[in-house]
C-alpha positions in Angstrom: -197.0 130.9 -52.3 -200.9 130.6 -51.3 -202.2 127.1 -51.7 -204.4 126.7 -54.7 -207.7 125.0 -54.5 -206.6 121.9 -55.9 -203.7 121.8 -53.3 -207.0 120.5 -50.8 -207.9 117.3 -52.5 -204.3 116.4 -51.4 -205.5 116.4 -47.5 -208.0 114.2 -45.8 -211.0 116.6 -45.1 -211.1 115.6 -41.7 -208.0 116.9 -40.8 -209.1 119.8 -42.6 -211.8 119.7 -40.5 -210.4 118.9 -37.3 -208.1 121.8 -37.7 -210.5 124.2 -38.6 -212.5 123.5 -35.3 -210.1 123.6 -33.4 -208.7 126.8 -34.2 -212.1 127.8 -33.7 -212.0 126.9 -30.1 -208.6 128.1 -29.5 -209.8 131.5 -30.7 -212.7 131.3 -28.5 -210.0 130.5 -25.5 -207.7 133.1 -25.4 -210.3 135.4 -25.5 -211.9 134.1 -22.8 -208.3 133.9 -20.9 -207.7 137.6 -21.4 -206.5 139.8 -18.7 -208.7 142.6 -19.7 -212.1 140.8 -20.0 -214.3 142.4 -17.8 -217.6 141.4 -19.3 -217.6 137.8 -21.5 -220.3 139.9 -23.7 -217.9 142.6 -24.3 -215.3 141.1 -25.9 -217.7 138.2 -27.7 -220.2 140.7 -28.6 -222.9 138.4 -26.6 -226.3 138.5 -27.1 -228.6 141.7 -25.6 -230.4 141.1 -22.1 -233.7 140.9 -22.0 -235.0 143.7 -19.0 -237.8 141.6 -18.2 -239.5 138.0 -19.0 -241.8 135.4 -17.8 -240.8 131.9 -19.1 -242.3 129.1 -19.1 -241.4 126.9 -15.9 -242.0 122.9 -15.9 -245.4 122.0 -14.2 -244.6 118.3 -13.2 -241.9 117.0 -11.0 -240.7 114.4 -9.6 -239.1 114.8 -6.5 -240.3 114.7 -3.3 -237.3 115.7 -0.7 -237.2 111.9 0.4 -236.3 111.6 -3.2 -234.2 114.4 -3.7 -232.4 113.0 -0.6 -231.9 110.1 -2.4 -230.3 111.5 -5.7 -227.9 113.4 -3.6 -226.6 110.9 -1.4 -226.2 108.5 -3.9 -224.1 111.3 -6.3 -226.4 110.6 -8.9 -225.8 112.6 -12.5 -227.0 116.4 -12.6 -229.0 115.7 -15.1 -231.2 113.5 -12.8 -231.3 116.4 -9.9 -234.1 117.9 -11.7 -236.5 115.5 -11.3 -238.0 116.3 -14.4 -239.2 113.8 -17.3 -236.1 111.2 -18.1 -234.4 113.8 -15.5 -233.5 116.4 -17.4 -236.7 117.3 -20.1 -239.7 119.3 -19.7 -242.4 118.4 -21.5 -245.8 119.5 -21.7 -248.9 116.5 -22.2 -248.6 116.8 -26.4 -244.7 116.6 -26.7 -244.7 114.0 -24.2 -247.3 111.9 -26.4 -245.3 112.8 -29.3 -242.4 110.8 -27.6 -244.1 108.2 -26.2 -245.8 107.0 -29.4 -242.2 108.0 -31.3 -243.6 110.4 -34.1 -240.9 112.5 -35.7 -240.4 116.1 -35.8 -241.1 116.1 -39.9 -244.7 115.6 -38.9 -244.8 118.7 -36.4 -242.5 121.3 -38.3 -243.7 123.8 -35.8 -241.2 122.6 -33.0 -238.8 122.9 -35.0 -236.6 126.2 -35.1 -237.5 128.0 -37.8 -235.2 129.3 -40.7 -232.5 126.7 -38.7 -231.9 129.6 -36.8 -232.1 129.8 -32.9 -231.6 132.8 -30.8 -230.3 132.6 -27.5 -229.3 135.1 -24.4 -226.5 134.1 -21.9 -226.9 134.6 -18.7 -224.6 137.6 -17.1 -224.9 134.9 -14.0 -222.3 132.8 -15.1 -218.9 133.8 -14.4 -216.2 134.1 -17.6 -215.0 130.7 -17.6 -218.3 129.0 -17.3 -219.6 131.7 -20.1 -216.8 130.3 -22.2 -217.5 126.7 -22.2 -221.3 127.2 -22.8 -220.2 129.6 -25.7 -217.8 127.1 -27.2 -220.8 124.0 -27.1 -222.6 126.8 -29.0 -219.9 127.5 -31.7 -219.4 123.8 -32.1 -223.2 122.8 -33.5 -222.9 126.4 -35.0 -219.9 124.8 -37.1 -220.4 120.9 -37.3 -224.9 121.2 -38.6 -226.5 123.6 -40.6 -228.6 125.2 -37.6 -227.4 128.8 -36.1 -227.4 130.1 -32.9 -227.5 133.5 -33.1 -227.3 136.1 -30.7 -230.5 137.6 -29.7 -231.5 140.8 -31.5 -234.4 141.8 -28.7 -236.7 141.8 -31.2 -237.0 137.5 -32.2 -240.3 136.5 -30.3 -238.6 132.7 -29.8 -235.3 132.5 -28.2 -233.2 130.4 -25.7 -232.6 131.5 -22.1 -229.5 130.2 -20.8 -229.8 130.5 -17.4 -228.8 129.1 -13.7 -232.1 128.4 -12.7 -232.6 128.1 -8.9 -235.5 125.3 -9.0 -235.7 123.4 -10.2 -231.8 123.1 -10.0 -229.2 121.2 -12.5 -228.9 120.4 -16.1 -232.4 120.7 -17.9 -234.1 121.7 -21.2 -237.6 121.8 -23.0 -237.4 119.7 -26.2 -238.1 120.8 -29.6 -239.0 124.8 -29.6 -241.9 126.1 -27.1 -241.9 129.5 -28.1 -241.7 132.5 -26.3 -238.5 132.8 -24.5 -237.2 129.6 -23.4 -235.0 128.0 -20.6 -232.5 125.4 -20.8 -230.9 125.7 -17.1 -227.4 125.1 -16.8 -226.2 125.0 -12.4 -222.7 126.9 -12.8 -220.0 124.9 -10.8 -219.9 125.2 -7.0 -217.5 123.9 -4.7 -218.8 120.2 -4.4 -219.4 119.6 -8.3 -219.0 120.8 -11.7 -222.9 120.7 -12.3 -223.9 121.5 -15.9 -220.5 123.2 -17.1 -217.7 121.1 -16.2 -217.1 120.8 -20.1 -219.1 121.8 -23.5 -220.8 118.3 -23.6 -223.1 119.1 -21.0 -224.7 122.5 -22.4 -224.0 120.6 -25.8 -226.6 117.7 -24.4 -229.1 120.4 -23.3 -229.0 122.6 -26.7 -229.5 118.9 -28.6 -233.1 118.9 -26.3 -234.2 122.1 -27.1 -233.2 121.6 -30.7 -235.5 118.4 -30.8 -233.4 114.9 -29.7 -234.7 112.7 -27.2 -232.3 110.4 -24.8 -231.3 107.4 -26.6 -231.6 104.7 -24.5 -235.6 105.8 -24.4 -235.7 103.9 -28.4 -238.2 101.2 -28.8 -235.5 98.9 -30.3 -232.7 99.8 -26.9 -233.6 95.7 -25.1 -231.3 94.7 -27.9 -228.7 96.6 -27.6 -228.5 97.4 -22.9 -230.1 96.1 -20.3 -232.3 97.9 -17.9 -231.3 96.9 -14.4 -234.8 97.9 -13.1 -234.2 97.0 -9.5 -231.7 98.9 -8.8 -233.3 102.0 -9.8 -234.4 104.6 -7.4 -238.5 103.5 -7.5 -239.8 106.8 -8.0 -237.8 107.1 -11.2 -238.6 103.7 -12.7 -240.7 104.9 -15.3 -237.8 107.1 -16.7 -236.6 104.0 -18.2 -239.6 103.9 -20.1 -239.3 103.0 -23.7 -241.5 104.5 -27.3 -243.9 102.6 -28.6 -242.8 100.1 -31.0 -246.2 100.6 -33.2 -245.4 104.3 -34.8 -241.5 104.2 -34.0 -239.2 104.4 -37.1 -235.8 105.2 -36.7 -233.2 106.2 -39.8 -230.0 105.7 -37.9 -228.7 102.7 -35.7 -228.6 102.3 -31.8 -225.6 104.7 -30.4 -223.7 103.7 -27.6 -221.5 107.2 -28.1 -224.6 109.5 -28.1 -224.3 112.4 -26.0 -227.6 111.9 -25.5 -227.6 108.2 -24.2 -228.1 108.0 -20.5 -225.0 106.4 -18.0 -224.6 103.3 -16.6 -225.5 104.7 -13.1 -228.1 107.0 -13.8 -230.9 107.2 -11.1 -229.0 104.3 -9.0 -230.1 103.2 -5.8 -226.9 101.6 -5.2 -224.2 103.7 -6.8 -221.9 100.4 -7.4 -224.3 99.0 -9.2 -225.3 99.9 -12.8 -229.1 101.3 -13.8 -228.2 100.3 -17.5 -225.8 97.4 -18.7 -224.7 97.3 -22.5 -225.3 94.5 -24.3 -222.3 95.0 -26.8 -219.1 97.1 -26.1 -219.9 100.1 -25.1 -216.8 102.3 -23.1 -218.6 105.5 -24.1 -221.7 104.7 -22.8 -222.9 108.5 -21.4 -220.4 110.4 -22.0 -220.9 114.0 -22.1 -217.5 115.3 -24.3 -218.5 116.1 -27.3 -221.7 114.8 -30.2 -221.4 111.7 -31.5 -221.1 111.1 -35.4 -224.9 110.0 -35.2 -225.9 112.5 -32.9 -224.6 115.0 -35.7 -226.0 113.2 -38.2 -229.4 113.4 -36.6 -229.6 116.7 -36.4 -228.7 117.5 -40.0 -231.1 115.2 -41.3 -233.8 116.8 -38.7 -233.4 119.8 -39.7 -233.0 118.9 -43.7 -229.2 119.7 -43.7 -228.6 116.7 -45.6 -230.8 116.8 -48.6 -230.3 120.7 -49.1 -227.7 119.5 -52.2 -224.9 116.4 -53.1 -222.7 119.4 -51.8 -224.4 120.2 -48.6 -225.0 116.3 -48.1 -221.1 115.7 -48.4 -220.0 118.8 -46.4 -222.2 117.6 -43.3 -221.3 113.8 -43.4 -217.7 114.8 -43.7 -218.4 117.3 -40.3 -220.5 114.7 -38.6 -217.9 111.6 -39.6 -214.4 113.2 -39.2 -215.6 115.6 -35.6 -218.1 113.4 -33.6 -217.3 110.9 -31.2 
């Protein structure tokens, strides 16, 4: 006999929930396994290539190739090979003020995605089982917040290009939506490294840029909670422990260790046995890059107005963000 609907108020809705996702993801896995996939967009029914586009590329770097030299000797994260802001973010001189004096998205709707919807085009670049793991950081925001992305009809004037860019090279994203078509560069594994795909948290960290979320260590409040371990830091990247001004900066959720946007201990170290960033509490999740935190989620919905759409919106997305995130 089918369950009823009253049989679910017997379960915990985050088993419910943790079940759900993770039949999700096996689905999403054996397809990806199959013998007979030729083409990841064949058998996912992937988004439509664009034939020809100009994005936007990052005007302001970082490295010099003493510098570089020094990030890769030292094994440093790939999200700092880019040498972009914090790393891994390109901003242009508005969004950057935006972050420094720490005004919310609310006030600038127009970064936001619109409709919570946000296209995006894979790269045919990636082989199948890097394909997969961006696809499944994809179908895991898809399912845990109220935003969509959606394949790309070729018609959407904004979308997401998911792309191996050459240079600069590694795990980066613009922050907040640009317009236009859009990179967030993910470096496919090589023989040395995973780079940008060795799991779903590091596209999942990239997507959470372009969607709007800053790193969360860069939070006006952070000196209470770690401590920034400034002279070990590579000196051309000191200021990418810079921190928003405490003036404008309000912030609706507490300080989180767990974020998969929080940077790691040794980001951007000059001395790789020594730490850039100390917490000041217990913290063994410090920069990880598995899977969104419950806060991270939470931000997200409440960005993007997930959480005061109705009580029965608000309880759905708590119960995905409380019961799923890290």
């Amino acid at each position: 006999m089918a369950p009823q609907a009253n049989d679910l108020q017997k379960y915990n809705p985050g088993i419910i929930c943790r079940i759900l996702l993770t039949l999700c993801t096996a689905c999403i896995q054996t397809v990806g396994t199959r013998s007979v996939l030729n083409s990841p967009s064949s058998v996912l029914n992937l988004p439509t290539i664009p034939d020809k586009v100009t994005p936007m590329l990052p005007e302001t770097f970082q490295l010099s190739d003493e510098n570089l030299s020094l990030l890769q000797d030292n094994e440093n994260d790939p999200e700092t090979k880019p040498g972009l802001f914090q790393g891994d973010m390109a901003l242009n001189d508005e969004v950057y003020n935006y972050w420094r004096v720490g005004l919310r998205w609310d006030v600038f709707p127009e970064k936001l995605w619109k409709n919570r919807t946000v296209p995006y085009v894979i790269s045919p670049l990636y082989d199948t089982e890097s394909y997969i793991t961006i696809y499944k950081a994809i179908t895991t925001i898809n399912f845990m917040t109220c935003v969509k992305f959606v394949p790309w009809d070729g018609k959407a004037k904004d979308y997401l290009l998911i792309w191996p860019i050459k240079y600069p090279a590694g795990c980066w994203s613009y922050v907040g939506r640009y317009g236009g078509p859009q990179i967030v560069s993910l470096e496919p594994p090589d023989i040395n490294s995973d780079n940008c795909i060795g799991s779903e948290g590091r596209p999942m960290h990239e997507l959470l840029h372009a969607l709007g979320l800053f790193h969360e260590q860069s939070r006006s409040d952070r000196d209470k909670f770690v401590k920034i371990n400034l002279d070990n830091v590579i000196p051309a990247f000191k200021n990418n422990f810079n921190k928003q001004s405490l003036k404008n900066t309000t912030y609706k959720f507490e300080y989180d260790y767990d974020s998969i946007m929080h940077y790691g201990p040794y980001f951007f170290s000059a001395n790789k046995s020594k730490p850039t960033i100390t917490p000041k509490h217990s913290a063994s999740r410090m920069g990880q890059r598995k899977m969104m935190s419950k806060t991270d989620c939470l931000k997200i919905n409440d960005l993007y107005g997930c959480l005061g759409k109705s009580p029965f919106y608000r309880r759905k997305y708590y119960t995905m963000c409380n019961y799923l995130g890290l």
